[in-house]
N, C-alpha and C positions, 0 to 999 in steps of 0.2 A: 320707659323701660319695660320690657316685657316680662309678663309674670309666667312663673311656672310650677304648677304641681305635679305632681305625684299618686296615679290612680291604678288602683287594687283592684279587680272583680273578682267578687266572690272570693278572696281566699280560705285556704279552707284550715290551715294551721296558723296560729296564734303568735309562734314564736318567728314565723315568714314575715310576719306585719314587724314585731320585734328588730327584726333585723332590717329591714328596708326601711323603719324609723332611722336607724341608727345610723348606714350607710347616706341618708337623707343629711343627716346633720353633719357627720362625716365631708359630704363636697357640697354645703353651704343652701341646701334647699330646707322648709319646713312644712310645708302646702300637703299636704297628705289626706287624701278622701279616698273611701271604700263603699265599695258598693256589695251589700248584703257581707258583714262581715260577720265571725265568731266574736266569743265574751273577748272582748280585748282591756277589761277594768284591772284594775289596779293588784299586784299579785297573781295574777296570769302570766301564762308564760312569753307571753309578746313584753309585760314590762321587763322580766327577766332578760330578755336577749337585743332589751332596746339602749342597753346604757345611757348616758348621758343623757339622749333622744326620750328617758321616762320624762324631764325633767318640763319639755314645751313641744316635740313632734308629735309625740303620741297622743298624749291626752286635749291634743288640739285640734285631733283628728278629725275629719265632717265624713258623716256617713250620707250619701247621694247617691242616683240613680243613674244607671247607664246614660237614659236622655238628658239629664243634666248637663253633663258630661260633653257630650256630643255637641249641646246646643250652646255652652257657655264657651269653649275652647278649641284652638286648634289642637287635634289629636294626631297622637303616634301610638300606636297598638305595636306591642313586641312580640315575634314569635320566635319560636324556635327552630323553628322547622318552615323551610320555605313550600318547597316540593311544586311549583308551577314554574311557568316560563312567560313567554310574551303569549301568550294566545290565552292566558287569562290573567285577569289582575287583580282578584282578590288577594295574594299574597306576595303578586308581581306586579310593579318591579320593588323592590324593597332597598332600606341602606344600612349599612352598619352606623353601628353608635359615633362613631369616628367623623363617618361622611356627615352622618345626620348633623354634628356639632356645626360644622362648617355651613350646612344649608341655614338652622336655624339663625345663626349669626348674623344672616343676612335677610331676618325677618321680624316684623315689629308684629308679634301678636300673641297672645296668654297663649302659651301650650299646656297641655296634658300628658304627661309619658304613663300610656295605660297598659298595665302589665296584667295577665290573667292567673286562670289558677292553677294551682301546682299539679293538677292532675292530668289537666287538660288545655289550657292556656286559655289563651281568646280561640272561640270559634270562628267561622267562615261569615256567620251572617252576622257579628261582631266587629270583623276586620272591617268588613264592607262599607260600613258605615263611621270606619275613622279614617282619617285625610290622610297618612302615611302607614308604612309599614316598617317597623325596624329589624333588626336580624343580627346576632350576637355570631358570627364566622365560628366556626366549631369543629371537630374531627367526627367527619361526614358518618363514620360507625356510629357516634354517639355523641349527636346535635343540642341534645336539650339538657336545659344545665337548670340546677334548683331556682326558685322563683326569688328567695333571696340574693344568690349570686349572681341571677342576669340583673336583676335591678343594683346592683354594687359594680360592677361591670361599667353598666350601662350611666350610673352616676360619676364616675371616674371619668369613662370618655369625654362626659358633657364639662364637669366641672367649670369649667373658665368662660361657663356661661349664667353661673353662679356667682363665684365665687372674683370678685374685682385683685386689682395688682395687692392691694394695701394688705390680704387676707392670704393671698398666695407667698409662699416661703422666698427669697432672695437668693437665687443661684447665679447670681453675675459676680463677678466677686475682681478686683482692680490686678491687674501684671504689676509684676514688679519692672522697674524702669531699665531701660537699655544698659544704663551704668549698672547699675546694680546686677544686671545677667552678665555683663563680660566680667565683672567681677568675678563671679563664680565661675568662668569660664577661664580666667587667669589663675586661681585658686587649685581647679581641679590639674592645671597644665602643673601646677609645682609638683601638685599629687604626683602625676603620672611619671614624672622627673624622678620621684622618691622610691617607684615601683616597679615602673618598666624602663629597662636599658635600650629598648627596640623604637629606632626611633619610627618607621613605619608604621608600628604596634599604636605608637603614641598619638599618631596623626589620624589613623581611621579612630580609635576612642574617641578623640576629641572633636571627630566629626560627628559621628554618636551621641555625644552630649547635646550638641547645640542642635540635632534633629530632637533628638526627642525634649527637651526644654520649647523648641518651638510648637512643639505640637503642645505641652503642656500646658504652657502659659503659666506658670509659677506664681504664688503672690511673694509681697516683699518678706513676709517670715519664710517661706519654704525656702527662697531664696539665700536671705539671709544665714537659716541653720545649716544650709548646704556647705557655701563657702566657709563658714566657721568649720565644719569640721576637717573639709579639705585641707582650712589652712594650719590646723593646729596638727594636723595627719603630717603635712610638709614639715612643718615645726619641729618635730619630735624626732624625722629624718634630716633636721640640718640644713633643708635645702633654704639657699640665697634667695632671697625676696625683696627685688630692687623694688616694687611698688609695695612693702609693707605699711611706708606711712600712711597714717588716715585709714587703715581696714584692721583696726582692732572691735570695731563695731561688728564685722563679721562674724563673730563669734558668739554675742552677746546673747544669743535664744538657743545658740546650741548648749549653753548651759552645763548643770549636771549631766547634763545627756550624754554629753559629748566622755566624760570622764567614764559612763556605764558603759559605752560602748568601745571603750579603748580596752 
C-alpha cells in the first residue's frame, strides 16, 4: 500500500503548520516533514491551532530537505497560480485535487503532497524538480488561497486515499419495502379522501407522492411515521378503512409526535 506525506517548505507561520497538522488528522494522514521550519515546540502557536493533531501529527513531525524529499518520493508541488500553457511546463500541464485523487489511485508509490510558503508558494526551479503539479481551481480575480486552507482543500479531495470504508461514515442506509410504501401510499389516499372533495385534485397528489417517495427512497421509520399520521389524520375525519387490519403498527413511531402536531 502506498504511503503518503505531507510536505511544508519553509513555512514561515507557526500556526499554518498547526493547522495542516490538524487538517492531516482530520482525513486520516500523519507523515508530516518540513523543510527549514519556525519554533514549532510545545505552547507555540502551531500547538495551538493543531488540536487533536498536538496529540502524535505534530510532535512527530521530521524536519528534511528539499532533496530528501525529491529523492525518497513521488512529488506533487501545489500552486496557486498556474499562469503557463502548453509551450512550457513548468507549471503546465497541471491537475486539480479531484483529478489528482483518481490518477494517484491508480498508482503504487510513497507520495509527497509538497505545499510551499505562504508568501510565495513553491518556486519555478522547485516545481521543476517535483513529478506533478497540482492546482486548487479558484476565482481567477483572486487564485491563491492561505497555505492552510489549500492543504485542507487539498486533504478533503484526496481523503479515500487515506482513509479505508471501515473509518469513512455509512451513507447507504436500506428502503423501506414495497408493502410497507403502498402502505403509505393507501394511508395518505384515506388522507386525501378526508380533505379534498376534487377527485382530479386527489389523483395528481397522489401521483406527487409516489414521484417524490421514489426519488426519496424512504427508510422503514420515515416510512412508517408517515403512514401513522396519515392514518390517525383519516381516523379523526371518520374515513372507512377497509384495509385497517394489521396497520396499527403504522402509527407506532409517530408517537407523541403525532399528538404535537395535531
Amino acid at each position: 500500500m502506498s504511503e503518503y506525506a505531507v510536505v511544508v517548505v519553509e513555512p514561515e507561520t507557526p500556526g499554518n503548520v498547526g493547522t495542516i497538522a490538524r487538517s492531516m488528522k482530520n482525513f486520516g494522514l500523519y507523515d508530516l516533514k518540513l523543510v527549514d521550519p519556525p519554533e514549532i515546540g510545545e505552547g507555540t502557536e502551531a500547538y495551538g491551532f493543531a488540536g487533536h493533531a498536538r496529540e502524535d501529527v505534530l510532535p512527530n513531525a521530521d524536519s528534511v530537505t528539499f532533496d530528501e524529499v525529491v529523492e525518497r518520493y513521488h512529488t506533487v508541488g501545489f500552486t496557486g497560480i498556474t499562469g503557463e500553457d502548453a509551450t512550457s511546463h513548468t507549471r503546465f500541464p497541471y491537475t486539480t485535487p479531484a483529478e489528482l485523487r483518481d490518477d494517484l489511485a491508480t498508482v503504487e508509490a510513497d507520495t509527497a503532497l509538497v505545499f510551499g510558503r505562504e508568501s510565495r508558494g513553491l518556486n519555478n526551479d522547485e516545481l521543476a524538480r517535483l513529478d506533478q503539479v497540482a492546482s486548487i481551481p479558484a476565482n481567477p480575480e483572486y487564485p491563491v488561497l492561505n497555505l492552510g486552507q489549500a492543504a485542507t482543500v487539498t486533504l478533503y479531495e484526496l481523503r479515500e486515499l487515506f482513509l479505508d470504508d471501515t473509518h469513512l461514515p455509512d451513507r447507504e442506509h436500506e428502503r423501506a419495502t414495497e408493502a410497507e410504501i403502498e402502505r403509505l401510499y393507501e394511508q395518505f389516499e384515506r388522507y386525501l379522501d378526508a380533505v379534498e372533495p376534487r377527485d382530479h385534485v386527489r389523483a395528481r397528489a397522489g401521483r406527487l407522492l409516489r414521484r417524490l417517495v421514489g426519488r426519496a427512497h424512504p427508510t422503514d421509520r420515515e416510512t412508517t411515521t408517515l403512514t401513522g399520521l396519515f392514518r390517525k389524520t383519516a381516523d379523526r375525519w371518520n374515513v372507512v378503512d377497509d384495509g385497517a387490519e394489521g396497520d396499527e403498527s403504522d402509527g407506532s413511531d409517530a408517537g407523541s409526535g403525532d399528538d404535537e402536531a395535531a
